[in-house]
C-alpha positions as a Markdown table, in Angstrom:
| # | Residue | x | y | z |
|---|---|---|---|---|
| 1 | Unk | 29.1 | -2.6 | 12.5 |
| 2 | Unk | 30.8 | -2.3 | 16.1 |
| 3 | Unk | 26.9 | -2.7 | 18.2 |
| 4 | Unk | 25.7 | -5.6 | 19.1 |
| 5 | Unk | 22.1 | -4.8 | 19.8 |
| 6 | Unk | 19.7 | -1.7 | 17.6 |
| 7 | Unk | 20.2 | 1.9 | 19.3 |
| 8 | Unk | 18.9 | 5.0 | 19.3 |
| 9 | Unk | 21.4 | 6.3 | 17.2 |
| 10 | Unk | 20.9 | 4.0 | 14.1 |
| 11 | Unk | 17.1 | 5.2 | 13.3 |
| 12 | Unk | 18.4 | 9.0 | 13.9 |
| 13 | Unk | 19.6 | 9.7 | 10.1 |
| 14 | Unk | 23.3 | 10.2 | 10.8 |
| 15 | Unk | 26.3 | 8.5 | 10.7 |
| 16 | Unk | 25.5 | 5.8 | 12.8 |
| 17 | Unk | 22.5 | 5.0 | 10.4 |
| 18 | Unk | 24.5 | 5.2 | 7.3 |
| 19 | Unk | 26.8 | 2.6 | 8.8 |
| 20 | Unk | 24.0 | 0.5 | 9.7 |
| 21 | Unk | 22.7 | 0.4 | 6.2 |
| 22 | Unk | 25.4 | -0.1 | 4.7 |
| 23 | Unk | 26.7 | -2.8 | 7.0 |
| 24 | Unk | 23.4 | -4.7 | 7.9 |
| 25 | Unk | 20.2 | -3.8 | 5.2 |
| 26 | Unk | 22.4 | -4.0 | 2.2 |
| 27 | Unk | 24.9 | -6.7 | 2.9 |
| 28 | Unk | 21.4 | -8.9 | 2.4 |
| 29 | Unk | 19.3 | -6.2 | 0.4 |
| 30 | Unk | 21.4 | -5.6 | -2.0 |
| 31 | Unk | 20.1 | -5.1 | -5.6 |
| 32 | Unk | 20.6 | -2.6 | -9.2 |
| 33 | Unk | 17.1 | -1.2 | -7.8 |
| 34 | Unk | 17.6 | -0.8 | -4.1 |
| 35 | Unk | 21.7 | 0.0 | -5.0 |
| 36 | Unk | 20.9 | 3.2 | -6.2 |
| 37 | Unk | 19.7 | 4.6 | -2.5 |
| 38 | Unk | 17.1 | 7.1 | -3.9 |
| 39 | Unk | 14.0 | 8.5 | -1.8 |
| 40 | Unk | 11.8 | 6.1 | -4.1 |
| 41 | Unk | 12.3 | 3.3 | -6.5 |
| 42 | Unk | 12.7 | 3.3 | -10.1 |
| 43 | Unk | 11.0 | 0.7 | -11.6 |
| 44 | Unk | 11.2 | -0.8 | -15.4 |
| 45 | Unk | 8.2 | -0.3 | -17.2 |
| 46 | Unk | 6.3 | -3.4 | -17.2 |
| 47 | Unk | 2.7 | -4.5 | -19.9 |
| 48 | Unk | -0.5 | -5.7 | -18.5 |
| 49 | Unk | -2.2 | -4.3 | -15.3 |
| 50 | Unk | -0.4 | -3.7 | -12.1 |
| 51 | Unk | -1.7 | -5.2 | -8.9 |
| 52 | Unk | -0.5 | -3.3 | -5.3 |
| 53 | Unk | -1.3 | -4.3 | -2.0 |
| 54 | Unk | 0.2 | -3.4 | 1.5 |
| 55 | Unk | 0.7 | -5.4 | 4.9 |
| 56 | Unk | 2.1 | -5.2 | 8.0 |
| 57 | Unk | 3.0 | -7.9 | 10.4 |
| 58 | Unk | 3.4 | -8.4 | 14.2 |
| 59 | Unk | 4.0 | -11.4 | 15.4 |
| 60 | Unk | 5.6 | -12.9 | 19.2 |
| 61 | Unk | 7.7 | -15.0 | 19.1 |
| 62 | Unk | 9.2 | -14.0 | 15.8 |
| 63 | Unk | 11.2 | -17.2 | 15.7 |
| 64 | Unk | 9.0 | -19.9 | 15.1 |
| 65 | Unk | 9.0 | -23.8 | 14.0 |
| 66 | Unk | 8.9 | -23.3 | 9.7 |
| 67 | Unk | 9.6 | -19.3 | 9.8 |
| 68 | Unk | 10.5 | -16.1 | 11.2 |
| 69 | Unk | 8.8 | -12.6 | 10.9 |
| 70 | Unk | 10.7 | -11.9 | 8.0 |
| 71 | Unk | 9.4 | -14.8 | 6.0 |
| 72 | Unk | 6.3 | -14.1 | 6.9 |
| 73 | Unk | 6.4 | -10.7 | 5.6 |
| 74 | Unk | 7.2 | -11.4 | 2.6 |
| 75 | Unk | 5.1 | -14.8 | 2.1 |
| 76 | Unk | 2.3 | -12.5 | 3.2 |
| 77 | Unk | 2.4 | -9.8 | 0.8 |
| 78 | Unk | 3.3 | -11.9 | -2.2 |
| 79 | Unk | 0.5 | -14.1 | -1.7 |
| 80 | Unk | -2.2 | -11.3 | -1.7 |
| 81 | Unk | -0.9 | -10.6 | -5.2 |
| 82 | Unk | -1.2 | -13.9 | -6.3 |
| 83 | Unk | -4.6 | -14.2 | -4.8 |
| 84 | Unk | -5.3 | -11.7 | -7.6 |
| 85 | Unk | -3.7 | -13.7 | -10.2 |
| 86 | Unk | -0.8 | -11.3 | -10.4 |
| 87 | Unk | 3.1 | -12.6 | -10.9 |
| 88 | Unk | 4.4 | -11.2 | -7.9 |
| 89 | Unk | 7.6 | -8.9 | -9.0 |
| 90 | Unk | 8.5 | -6.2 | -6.0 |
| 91 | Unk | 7.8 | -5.6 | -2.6 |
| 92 | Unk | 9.1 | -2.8 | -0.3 |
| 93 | Unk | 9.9 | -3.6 | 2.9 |
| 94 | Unk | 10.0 | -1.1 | 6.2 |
| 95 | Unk | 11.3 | -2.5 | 9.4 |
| 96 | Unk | 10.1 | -0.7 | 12.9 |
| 97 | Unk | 12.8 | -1.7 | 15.3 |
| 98 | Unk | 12.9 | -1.0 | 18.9 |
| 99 | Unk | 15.9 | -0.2 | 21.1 |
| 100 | Unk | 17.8 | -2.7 | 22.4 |
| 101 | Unk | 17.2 | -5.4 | 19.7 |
| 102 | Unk | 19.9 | -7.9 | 19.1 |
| 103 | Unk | 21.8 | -7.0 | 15.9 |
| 104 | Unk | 22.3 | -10.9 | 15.1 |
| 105 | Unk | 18.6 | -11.6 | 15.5 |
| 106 | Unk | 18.2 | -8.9 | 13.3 |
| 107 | Unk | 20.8 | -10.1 | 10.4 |
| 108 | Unk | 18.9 | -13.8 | 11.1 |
| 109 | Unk | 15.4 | -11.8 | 9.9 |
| 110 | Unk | 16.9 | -10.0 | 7.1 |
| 111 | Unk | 18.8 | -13.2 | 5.6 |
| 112 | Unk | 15.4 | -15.3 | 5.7 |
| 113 | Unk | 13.7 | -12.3 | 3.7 |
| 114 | Unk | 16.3 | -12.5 | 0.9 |
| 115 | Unk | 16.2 | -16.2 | 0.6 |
| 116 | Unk | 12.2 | -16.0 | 0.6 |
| 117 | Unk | 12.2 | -13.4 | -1.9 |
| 118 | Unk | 14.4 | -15.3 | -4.3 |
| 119 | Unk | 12.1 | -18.3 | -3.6 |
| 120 | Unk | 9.2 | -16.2 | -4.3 |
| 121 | Unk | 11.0 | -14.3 | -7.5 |
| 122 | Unk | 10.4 | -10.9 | -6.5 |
| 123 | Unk | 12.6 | -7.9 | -5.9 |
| 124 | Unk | 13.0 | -5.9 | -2.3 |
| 125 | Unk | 13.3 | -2.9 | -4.3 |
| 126 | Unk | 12.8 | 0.0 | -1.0 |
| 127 | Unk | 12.6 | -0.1 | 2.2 |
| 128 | Unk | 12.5 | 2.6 | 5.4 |
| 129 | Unk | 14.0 | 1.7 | 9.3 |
| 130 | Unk | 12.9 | 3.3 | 12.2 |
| 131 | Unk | 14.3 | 3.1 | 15.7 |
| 132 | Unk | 11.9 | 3.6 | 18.5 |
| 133 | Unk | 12.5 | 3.6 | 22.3 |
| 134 | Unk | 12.3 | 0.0 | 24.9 |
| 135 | Unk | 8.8 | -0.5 | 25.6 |
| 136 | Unk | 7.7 | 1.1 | 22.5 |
| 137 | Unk | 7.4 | -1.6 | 20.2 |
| 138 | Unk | 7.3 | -5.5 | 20.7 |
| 139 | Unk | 10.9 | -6.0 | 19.0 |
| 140 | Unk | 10.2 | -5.5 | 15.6 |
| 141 | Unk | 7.7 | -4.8 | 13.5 |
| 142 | Unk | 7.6 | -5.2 | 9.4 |
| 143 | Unk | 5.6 | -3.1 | 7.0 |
| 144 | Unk | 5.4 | -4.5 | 3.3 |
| 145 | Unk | 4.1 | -3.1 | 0.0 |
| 146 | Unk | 3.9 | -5.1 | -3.4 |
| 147 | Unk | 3.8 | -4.8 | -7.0 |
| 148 | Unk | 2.8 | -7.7 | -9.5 |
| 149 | Unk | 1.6 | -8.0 | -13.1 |
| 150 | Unk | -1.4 | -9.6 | -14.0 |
| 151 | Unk | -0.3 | -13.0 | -15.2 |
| 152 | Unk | -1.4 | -13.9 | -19.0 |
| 153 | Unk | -2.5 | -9.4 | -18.8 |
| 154 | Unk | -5.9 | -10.4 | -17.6 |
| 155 | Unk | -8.5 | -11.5 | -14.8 |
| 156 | Unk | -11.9 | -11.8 | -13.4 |
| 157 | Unk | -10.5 | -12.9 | -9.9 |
| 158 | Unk | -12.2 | -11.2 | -7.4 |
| 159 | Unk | -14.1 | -11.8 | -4.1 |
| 160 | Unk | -17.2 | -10.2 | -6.2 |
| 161 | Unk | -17.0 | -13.2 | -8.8 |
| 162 | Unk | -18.3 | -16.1 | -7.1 |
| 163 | Unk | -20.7 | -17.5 | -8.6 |
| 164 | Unk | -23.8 | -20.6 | -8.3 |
| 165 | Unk | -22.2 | -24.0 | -8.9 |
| 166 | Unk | -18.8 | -22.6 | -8.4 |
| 167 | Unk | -16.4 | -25.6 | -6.6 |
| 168 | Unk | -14.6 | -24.5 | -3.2 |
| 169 | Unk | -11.1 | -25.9 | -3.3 |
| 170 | Unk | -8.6 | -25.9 | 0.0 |
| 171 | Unk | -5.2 | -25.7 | -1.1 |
| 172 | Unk | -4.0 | -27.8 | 2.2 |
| 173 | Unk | -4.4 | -28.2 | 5.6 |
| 174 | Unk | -6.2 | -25.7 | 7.7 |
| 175 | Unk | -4.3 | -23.9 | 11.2 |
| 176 | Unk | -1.2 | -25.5 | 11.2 |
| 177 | Unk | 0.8 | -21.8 | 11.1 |
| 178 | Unk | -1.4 | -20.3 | 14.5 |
| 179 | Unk | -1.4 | -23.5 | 16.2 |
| 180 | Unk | 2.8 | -23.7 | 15.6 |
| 181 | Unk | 2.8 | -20.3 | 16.8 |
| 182 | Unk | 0.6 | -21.2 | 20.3 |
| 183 | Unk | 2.7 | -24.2 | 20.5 |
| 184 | Unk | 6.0 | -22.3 | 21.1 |
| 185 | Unk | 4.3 | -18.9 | 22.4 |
| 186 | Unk | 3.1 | -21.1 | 25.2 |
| 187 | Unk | 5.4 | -23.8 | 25.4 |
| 188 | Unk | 2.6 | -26.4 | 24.7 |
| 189 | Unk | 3.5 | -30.3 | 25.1 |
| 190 | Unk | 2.6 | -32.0 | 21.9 |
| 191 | Unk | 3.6 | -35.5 | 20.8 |
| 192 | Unk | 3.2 | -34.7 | 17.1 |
| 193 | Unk | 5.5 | -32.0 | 15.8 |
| 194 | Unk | 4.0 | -29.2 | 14.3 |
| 195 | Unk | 5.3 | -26.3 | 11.6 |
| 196 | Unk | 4.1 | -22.9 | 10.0 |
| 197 | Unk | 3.0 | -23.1 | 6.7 |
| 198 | Unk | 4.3 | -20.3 | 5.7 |
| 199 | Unk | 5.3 | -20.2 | 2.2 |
| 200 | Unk | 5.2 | -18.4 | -1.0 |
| 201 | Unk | 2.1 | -19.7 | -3.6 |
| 202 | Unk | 2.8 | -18.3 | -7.4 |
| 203 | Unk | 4.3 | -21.5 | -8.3 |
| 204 | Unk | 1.5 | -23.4 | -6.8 |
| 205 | Unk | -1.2 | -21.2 | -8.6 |
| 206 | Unk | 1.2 | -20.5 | -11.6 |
| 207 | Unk | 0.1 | -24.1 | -13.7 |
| 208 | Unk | -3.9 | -23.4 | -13.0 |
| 209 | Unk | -2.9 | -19.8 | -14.7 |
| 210 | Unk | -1.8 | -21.9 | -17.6 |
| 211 | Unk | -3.9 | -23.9 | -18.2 |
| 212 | Unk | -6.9 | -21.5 | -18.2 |
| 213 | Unk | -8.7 | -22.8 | -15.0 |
| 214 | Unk | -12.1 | -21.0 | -15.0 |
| 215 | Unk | -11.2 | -19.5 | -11.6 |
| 216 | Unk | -13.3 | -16.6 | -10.0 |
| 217 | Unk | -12.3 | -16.1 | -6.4 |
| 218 | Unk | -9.0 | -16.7 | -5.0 |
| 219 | Unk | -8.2 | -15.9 | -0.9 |
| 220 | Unk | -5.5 | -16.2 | 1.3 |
| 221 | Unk | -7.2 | -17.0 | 4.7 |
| 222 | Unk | -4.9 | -15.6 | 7.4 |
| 223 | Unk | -6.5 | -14.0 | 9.9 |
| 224 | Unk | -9.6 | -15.0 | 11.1 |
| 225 | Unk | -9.2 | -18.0 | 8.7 |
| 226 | Unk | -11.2 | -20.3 | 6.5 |
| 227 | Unk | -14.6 | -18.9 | 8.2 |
| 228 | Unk | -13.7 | -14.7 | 8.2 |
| 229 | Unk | -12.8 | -15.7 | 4.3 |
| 230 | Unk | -15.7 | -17.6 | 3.1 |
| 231 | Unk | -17.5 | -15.1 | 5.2 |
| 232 | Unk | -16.4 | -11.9 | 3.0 |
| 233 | Unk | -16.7 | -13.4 | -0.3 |
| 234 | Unk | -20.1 | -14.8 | 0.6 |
| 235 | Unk | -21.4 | -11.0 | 1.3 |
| 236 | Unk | -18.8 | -9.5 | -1.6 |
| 237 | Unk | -20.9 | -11.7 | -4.5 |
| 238 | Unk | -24.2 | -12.1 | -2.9 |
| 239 | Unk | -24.3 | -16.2 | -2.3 |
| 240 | Unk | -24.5 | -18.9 | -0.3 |
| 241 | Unk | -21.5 | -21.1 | 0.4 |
| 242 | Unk | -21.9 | -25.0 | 2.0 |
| 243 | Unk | -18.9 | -26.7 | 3.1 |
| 244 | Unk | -18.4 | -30.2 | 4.5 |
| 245 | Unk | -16.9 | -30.7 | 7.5 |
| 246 | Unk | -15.3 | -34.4 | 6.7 |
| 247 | Unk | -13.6 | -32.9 | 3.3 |
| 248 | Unk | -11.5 | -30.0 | 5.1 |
| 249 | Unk | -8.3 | -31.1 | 5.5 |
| 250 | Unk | -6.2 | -31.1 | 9.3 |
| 251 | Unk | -2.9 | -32.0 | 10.6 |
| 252 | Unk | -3.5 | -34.3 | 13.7 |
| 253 | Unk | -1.5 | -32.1 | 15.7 |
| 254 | Unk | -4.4 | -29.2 | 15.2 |
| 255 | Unk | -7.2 | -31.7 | 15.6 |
| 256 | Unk | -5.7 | -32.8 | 19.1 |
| 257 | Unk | -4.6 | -28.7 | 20.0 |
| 258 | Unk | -7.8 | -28.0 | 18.8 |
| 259 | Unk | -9.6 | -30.6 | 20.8 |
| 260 | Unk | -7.8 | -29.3 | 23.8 |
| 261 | Unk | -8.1 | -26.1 | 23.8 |
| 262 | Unk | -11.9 | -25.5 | 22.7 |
| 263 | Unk | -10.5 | -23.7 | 19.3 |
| 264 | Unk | -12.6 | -24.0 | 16.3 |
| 265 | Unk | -10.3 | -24.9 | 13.1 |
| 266 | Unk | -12.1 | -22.8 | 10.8 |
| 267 | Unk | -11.2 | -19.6 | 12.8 |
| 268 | Unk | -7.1 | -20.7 | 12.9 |
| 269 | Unk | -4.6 | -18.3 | 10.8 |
| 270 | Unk | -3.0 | -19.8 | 7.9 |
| 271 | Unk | 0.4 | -18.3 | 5.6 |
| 272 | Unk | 0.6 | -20.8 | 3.2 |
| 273 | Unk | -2.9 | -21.6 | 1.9 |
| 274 | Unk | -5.2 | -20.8 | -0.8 |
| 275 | Unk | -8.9 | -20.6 | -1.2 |
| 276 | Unk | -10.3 | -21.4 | -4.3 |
| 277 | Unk | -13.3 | -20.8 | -6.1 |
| 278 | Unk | -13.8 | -22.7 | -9.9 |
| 279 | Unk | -16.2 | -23.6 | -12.2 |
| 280 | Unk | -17.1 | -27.2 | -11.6 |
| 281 | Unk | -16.3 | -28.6 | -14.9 |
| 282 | Unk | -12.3 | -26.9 | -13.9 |
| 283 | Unk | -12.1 | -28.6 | -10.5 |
| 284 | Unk | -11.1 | -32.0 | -10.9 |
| 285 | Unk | -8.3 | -30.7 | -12.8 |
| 286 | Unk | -7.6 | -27.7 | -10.9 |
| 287 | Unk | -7.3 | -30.1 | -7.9 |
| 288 | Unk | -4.6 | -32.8 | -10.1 |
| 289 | Unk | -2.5 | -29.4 | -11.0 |
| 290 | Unk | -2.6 | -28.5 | -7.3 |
| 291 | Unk | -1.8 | -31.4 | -5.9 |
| 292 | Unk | 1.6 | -31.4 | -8.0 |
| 293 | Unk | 2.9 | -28.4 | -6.0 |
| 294 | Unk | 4.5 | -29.5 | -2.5 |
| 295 | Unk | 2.0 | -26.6 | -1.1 |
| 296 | Unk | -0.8 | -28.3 | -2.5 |
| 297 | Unk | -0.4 | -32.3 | -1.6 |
| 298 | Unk | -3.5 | -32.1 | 0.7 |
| 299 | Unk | -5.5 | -29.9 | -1.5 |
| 300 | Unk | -9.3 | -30.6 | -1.5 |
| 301 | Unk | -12.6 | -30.1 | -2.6 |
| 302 | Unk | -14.6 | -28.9 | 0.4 |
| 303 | Unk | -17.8 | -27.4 | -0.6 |
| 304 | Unk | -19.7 | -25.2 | -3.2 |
| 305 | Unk | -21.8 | -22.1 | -4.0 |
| 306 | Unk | -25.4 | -23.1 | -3.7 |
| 307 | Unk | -27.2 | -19.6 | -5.0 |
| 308 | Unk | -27.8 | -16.2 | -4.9 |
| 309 | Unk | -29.3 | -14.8 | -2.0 |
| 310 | Unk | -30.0 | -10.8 | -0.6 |
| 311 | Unk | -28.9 | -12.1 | 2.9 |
| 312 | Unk | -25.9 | -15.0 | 2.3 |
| 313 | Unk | -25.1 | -18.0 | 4.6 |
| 314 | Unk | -22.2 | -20.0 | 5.2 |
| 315 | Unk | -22.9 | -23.0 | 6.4 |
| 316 | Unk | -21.2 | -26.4 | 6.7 |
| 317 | Unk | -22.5 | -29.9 | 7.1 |
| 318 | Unk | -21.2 | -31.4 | 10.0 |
| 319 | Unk | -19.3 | -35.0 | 10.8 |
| 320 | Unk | -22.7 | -35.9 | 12.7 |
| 321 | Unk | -25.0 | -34.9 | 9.5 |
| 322 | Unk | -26.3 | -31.5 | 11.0 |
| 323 | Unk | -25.8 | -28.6 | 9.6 |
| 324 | Unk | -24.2 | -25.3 | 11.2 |
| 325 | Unk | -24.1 | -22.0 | 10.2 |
| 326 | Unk | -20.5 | -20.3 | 10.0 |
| 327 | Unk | -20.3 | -16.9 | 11.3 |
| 328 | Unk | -17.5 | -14.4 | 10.8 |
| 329 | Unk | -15.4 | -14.9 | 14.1 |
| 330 | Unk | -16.1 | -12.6 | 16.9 |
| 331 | Unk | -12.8 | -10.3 | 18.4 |
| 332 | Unk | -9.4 | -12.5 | 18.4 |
| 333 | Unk | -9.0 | -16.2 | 19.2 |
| 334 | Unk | -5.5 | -15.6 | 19.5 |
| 335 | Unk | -3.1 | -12.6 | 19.2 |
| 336 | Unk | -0.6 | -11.1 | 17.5 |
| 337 | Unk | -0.2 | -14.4 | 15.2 |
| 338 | Unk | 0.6 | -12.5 | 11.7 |
């Protein structure tokens, strides 16, 4: 492809289009499924129940320290299946481009999709571009579907299952992808380096699957963070959730941002973490199994469900021996992070 930067002309259906996918989406795209250029994938049959979810993702800058936009598309949606206990297996991927975008930043987001999909073992099996004018879009934006089996053909994961006595596992350190994001958005002095932890978590969850882990609730927390997620399940199963403030696990360099900048850590985005919710007699041993995975080195115990209750709390013990309760964040503490 002659252009050096998106036009017009290559969302318009013609020529220039054809050229474009032919050239740009399938030179990294490419697969049997996608190959076959039909208005809708064709998928093998596959046994067990089917788990689907959807996404879309904004995000500025969308080159960051330990990503891009593209990984985090994909991380994203993959990890909402596994948050389900599903094997992750395709995901569609729809790209809203606006005019003037440079072609080799473009190639740069599209190669970091395929190699995250083949890390993550799942398909791109569709996928839809749209061109829209300058001003009219920030760049790019990506819009995600996905498609996993159940792993093992069955489940009771769900933010409704939560339970008395159940053990809250962290699967690693809190905020580190939003405060890498502030840190180059804003072009924030730090001594200590800082990445995203963006990543794709089958493999991670993949041995507690195996090993019949008595698990009942499993979240991502991106948005709105550890406190939006506890938050949801805790009004989803009807219970009360403590945490402890000295078992949640955080990078320096978020403690000191944090400290800085009057940002509470519970609030912070994450792409490469899981909540957990066990049975107690599973979590010492859901907590070896996870600290195996390179995602889950700094996993943690950091609280439990304490009881039913018609009006449910979170609320976490503080460093000082008080006790706080944690409310679902208000608006957005920082934005367009994921």
């Amino acid at each position: 492809m002659k252009d050096n930067v998106i036009t017009m002309a290559h969302g318009a259906g013609g020529r220039k289009m054809q050229e474009f996918i032919s050239a740009i989406i399938k030179k990294y795209f490419s697969n049997p499924i996608l190959d076959r250029m039909d208005d809708s994938a064709l998928l093998p049959a596959t046994k067990g129940r089917l788990v689907f979810t959807t996404d879309s993702f904004v995000v500025t800058p969308v080159f960051f320290s330990g990503g891009d936009i593209g990984r985090l598309a994909v991380c994203g949606t993959v990890n909402d299946l596994t948050a389900m206990g599903a094997k992750p297996l395709y995901i569609t991927a729809a790209l809203i481009i606006e005019e003037g975008f440079p072609v080799l930043d473009l190639e740069k987001i599209l190669a970091s999709m395929k190699r995250t999909a083949v890390e993550a073992g799942v398909v791109i099996a569709a996928g839809d571009t749209k061109v829209v004018e300058r001003g009219k879009a920030d760049k790019i934006f990506i819009n995600t579907a996905g498609i996993g089996a159940v792993y093992g053909g069955k489940t009771k994961i769900s933010s409704v299952n939560a339970r008395p006595g159940d053990v809250v596992i962290l699967t690693g350190n809190l905020g580190d992808h939003e405060i890498a994001i502030l840190k180059e958005r804003e072009n924030l002095k730090m001594r200590t380096s800082i990445s995203s932890d963006c990543a794709p978590l089958f493999r991670m969850i993949k041995p507690l699957l195996d090993a019949k882990i008595d698990l009942h609730v499993m979240r991502d927390p991106t948005r709105g963070g550890l406190a939006a997620v506890l938050n949801e399940i805790s009004f989803a199963s009807g219970v009360d959730i403590k945490i402890f403030q000295d078992a949640i696990p955080l990078n320096r360099a978020v403690k000191t941002a944090c400290s800085m900048l009057g940002f509470d850590p519970l609030f912070l985005a994450n792409e490469g973490k899981m909540v957990i919710f066990c049975g107690s007699k599973h979590a010492e041993k859901a907590l070896k199994l996870l600290k195996k995975s390179p995602q889950g080195i700094f996993a943690a115990i950091i609280g439990s469900v304490t009881g039913k209750n018609k009006k449910p709390l979170v609320t976490m013990q503080t460093t000082s021996g008080g006790e706080r309760i944690v409310l679902m964040p208000e608006g957005e503490q920082l934005p367009r992070i994921c």
